[in-house]
C-alpha positions in Angstrom: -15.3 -13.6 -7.7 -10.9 -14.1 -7.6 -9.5 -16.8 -7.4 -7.9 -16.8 -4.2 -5.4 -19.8 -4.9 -4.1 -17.9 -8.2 -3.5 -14.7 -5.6 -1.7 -17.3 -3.1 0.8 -18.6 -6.3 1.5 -14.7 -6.8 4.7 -13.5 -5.2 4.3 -11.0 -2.5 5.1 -7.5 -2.8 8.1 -6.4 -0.9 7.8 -4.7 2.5 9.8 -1.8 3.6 11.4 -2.3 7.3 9.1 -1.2 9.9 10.1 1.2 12.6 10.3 -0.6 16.4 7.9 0.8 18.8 8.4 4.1 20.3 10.5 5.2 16.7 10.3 8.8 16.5 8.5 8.5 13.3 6.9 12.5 12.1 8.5 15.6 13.8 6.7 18.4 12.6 8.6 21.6 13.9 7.1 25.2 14.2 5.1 24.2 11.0 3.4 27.5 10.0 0.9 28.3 7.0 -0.4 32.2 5.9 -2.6 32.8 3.5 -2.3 36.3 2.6 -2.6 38.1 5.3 -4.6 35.1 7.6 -2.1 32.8 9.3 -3.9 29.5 9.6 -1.3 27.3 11.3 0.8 29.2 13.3 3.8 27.4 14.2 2.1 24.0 15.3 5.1 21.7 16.9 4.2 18.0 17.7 6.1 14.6 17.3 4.8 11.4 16.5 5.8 7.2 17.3 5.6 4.3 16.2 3.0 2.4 17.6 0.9 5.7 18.4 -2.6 7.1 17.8 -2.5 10.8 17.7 -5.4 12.7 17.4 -5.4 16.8 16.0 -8.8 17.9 17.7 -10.4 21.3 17.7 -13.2 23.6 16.7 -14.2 24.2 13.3 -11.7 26.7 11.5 -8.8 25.9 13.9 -6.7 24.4 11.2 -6.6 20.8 11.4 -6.9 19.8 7.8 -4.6 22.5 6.9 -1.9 20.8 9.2 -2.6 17.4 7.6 -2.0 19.6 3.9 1.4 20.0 5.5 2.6 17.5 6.4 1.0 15.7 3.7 2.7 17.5 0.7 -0.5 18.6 -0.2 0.5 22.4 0.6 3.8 24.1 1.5 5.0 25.5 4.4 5.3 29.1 5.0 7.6 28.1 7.6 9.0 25.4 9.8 10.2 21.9 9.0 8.6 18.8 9.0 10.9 15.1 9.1 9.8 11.8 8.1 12.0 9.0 9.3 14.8 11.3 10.0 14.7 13.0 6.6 13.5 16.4 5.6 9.9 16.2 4.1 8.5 20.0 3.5 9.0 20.4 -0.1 8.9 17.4 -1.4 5.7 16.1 -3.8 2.6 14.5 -2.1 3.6 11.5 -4.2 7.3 11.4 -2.9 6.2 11.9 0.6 3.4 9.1 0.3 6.1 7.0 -1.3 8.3 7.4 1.3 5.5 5.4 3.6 2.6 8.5 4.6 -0.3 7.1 4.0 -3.5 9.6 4.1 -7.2 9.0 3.6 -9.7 11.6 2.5 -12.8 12.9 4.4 -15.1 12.1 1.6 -14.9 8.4 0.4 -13.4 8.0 -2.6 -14.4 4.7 -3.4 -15.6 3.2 -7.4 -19.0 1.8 -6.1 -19.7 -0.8 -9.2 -16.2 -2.3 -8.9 -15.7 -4.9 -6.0 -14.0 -4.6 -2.3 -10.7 -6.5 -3.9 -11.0 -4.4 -7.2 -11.2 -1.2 -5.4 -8.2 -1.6 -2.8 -6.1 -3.0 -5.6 -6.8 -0.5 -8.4 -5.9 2.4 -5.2 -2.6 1.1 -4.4 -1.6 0.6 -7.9 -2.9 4.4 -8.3 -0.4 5.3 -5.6 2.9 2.9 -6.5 2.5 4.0 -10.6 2.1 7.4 -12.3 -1.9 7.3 -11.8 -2.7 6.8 -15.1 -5.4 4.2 -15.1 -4.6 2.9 -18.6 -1.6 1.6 -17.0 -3.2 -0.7 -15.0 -4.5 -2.1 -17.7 -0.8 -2.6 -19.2 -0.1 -4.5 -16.0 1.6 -8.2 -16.7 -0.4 -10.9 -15.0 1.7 -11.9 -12.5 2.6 -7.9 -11.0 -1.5 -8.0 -11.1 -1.9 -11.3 -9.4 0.7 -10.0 -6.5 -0.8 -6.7 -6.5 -4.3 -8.3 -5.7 -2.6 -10.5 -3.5 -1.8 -8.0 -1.3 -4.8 -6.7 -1.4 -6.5 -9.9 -0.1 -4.3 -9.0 2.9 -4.9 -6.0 3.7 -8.6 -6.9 3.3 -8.3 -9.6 5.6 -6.3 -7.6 8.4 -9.1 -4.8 8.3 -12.0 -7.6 8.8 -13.6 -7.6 5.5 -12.7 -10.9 4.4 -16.6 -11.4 4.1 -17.1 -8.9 1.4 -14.1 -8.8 -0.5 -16.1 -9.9 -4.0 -19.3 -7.8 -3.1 -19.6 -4.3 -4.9 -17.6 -1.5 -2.3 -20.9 0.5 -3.3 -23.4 -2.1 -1.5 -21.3 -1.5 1.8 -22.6 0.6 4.6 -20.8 3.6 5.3 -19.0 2.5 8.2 -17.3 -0.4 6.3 -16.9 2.1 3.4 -14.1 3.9 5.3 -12.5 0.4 6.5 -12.3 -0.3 2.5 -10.7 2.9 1.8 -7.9 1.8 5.3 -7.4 -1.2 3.7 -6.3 0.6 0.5 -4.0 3.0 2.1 -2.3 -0.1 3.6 -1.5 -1.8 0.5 1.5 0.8 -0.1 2.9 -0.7 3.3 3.0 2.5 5.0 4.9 3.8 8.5 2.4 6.4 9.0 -1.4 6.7 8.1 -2.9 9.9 8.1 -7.1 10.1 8.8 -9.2 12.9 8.0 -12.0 12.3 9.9 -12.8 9.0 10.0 -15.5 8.9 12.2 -17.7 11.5 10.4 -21.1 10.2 9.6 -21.0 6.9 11.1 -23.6 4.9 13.3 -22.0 4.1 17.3 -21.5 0.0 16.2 -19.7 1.8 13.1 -17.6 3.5 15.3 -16.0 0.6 17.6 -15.7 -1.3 14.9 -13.3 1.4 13.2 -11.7 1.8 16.6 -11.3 -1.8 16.6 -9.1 -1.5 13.4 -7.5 1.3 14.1 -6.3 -0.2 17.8 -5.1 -3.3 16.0 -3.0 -1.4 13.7 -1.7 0.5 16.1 -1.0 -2.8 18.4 0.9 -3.6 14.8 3.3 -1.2 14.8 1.7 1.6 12.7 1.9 5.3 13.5 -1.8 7.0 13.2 -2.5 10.9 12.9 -6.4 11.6 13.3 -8.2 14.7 12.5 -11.4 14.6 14.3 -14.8 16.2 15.6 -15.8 12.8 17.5 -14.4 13.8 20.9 -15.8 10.1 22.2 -14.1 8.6 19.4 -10.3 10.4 20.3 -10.6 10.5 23.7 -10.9 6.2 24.2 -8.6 5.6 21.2 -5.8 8.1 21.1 -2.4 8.1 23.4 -2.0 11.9 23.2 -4.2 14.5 21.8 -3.8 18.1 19.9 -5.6 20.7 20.3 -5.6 23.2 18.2 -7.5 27.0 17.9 -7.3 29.5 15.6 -4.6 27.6 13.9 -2.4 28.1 17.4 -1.8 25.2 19.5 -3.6 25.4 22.8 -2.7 22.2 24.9 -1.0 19.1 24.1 -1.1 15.7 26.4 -3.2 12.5 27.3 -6.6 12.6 27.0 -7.5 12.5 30.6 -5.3 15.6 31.0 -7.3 17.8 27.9 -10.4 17.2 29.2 -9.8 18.8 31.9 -7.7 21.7 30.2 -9.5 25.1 31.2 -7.8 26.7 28.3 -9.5 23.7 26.3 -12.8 24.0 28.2 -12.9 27.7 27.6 -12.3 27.3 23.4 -15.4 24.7 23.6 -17.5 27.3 25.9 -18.5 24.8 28.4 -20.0 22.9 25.4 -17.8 19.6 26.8 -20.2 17.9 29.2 -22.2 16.4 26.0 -19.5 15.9 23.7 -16.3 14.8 26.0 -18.0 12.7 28.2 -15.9 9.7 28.8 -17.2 6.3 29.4 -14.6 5.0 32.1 -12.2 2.9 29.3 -9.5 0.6 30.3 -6.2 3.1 31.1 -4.3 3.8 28.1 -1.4 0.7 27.8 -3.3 -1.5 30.7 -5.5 -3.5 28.4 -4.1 -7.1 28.1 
């Protein structure tokens, strides 16, 4: 296992300074993507605080995970802006824009089973804060290593996986999988995190738990931008939802007010009784 009071002797990493609450922190303007011929996001405008859960919901095809590309770096713009903090982002590198403090985690885990929880969150945010050359973390001195896997230890213990932070990331179930891969993403100290999906695959107990996490980062400060299938899921966690089809944007607002969108219930083809049914949650911004 680590030694956990060499980790407390390590010095801590630097933190950037965190929006306040309400920050207008991503202002994605008349974003627009075409391939060929197809126009897959066509001019999708939204903005995003600090302190906010956002989910981008819609049917298969309707150009979620394209928009995330976006904003991401991943793919450029055919047209529109999208600002980060104030600044111009579309353009920039992925890496420039996740150094910047966008975060973003990957539908399919990507996770190194054999290595432990601690291992695994370290190793991913040295990935992201050098040139992602592995050998490089091997050229590490000891004390940047000690502080990186300090940090680590943190962001381990905020998530709730204190418990397993030694055991193999592999030997978790899938549900605690994702929280592993969270925990990473929040060793580069991001503003914004970016989730593709997170609640894909997982068990109901799998599910609050990640809500759990994902409420308490939010309660922290941290801006969140979901891509999701999970209507459940958005509808009791997010402050405002996006609905996208077709790549166009169809309705925007709380989640009380999509579900009963007819333009909404129409794209879903009545479909909604199953999947949007809402247990009756504590009011957005009531809950002590």
């Amino acid at each position: 296992g680590h030694d956990p009071a060499r980790l407390a002797a390590a010095p801590e990493l630097p933190r950037r300074p965190a929006p306040k609450a309400g920050d207008l922190v991503l202002e994605v303007d008349r974003a627009r993507k075409e391939f060929g011929g197809l126009v897959a996001v066509n001019d999708i405008s939204f903005s995003l605080r600090a302190g906010e859960i956002m989910g981008l919901i819609g049917p298969n095809g309707a150009g979620k995970s394209t928009t995330f590309n976006l904003i991401s770096g991943v793919a450029p713009l055919s047209g529109g802006t999208v600002r980060f903090m104030g600044d111009r982002i579309d353009g920039l590198p992925a890496r420039e824009i996740a150094r910047r403090g966008m975060a973003r985690s990957f539908q399919h885990v990507q996770l190194l089973p054999d290595m432990s929880v601690l291992e695994n969150v370290a190793l991913g945010a040295h990935l992201r804060s050098s040139a992602g050359v592995v050998s490089a973390a091997l050229r590490l001195d000891r004390t940047a290593e000690a502080s990186l896997l300090r940090e680590a230890a943190r962001q381990i213990e905020r998530v709730g996986l204190g418990d397993v932070i030694d055991q193999p990331a592999g030997s978790l179930p899938l549900g605690r999988q994702r929280i592993v891969e969270i925990a990473r993403a929040l060793c580069c100290d991001p503003i914004a995190l970016l989730l593709d999906e997170p609640a894909a695959g997982l068990r109901y107990q799998e599910k609050q738990a990640l809500a759990a996490v994902l409420d308490q980062l939010r309660r922290e400060g941290m801006s969140l931008l979901l891509v999701e299938h999970d209507m459940d899921f958005v509808m009791n966690l997010t402050d405002h939802l996006l609905v996208m089809d077709f790549g166009t944007p169809l309705a925007e607002g709380v989640p009380a007010d999509i579900q009963r969108n007819p333009a909404v219930l129409e794209a879903y083809l009545g479909g909604l009784d199953e999947t949007w049914s809402v247990p009756d949650a504590v009011p957005q911004g009531e809950a002590s």
